[in-house]
C-alpha positions as CSV (number, residue, x, y, z in Angstrom):
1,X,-16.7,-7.6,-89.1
2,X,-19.6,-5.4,-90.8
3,X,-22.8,-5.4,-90.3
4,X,-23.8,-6.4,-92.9
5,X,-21.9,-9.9,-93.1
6,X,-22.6,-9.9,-89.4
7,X,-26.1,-10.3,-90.6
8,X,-25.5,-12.9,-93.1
9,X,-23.5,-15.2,-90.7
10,X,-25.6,-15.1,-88.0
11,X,-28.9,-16.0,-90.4
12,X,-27.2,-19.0,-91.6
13,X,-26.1,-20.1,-88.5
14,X,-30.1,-19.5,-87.6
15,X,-30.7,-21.9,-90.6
16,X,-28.1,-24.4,-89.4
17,X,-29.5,-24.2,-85.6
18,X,-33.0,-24.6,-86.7
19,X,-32.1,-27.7,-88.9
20,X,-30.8,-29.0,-85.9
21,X,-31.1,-28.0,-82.7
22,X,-28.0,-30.0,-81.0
23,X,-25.6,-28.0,-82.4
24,X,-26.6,-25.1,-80.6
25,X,-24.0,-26.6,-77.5
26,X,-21.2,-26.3,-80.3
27,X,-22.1,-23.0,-81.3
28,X,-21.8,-21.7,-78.5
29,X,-18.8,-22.9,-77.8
30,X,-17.1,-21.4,-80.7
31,X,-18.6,-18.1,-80.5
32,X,-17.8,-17.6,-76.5
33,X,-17.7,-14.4,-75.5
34,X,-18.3,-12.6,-78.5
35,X,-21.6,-10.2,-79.4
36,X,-23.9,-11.9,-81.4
37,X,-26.5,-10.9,-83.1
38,X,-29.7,-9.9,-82.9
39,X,-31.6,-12.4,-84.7
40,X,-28.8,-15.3,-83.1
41,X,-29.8,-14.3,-79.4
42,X,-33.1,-14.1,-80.4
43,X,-33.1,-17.9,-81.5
44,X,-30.9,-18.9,-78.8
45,X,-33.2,-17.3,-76.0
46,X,-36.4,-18.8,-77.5
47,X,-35.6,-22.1,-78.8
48,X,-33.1,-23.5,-77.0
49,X,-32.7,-21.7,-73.3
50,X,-36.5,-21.1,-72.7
51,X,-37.6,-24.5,-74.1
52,X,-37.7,-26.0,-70.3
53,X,-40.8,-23.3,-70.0
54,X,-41.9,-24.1,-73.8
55,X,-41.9,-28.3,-73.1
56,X,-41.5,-29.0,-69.5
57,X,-42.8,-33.3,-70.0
58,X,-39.8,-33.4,-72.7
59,X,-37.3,-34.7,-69.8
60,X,-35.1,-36.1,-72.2
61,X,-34.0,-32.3,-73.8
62,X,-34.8,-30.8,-70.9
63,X,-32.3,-32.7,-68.8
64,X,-29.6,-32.1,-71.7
65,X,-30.6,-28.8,-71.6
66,X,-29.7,-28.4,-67.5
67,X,-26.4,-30.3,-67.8
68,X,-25.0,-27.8,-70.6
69,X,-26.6,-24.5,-69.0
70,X,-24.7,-25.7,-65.8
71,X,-21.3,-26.1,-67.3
72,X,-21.3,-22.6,-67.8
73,X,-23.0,-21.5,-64.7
């Protein structure tokens, strides 16, 4: 895969993640254990694995949030 389209599929998949948040579980799931992008860890790391530091009263997510991380723990 270039660069170049490597680019392109991770910024959509940005666009997706940012429309909706949730998916990020299935995401991941699919792209196991493959490099990802730049601007893809980038959004991964800062809205979806660092939100416990972002929104630590939002129990609900952040308790979501826990179960998933430990799955893969």
């Amino acid at each position: 895969m270039t660069s170049q389209y490597s680019d392109i599929v991770s910024s959509s998949v940005v666009a997706i993640l940012k429309r909706d948040p949730r998916r990020v579980i299935f995401i991941t799931e699919k792209l196991f254990g493959q490099q990802l992008p730049l601007s893809l860890r980038q959004f991964i790391w800062t809205e979806c694995l660092l939100r416990f530091e972002k929104k630590p009263f939002d129990y609900d997510l952040v308790i979501f949030y826990q179960k998933e991380r430990r799955k893969y723990w």
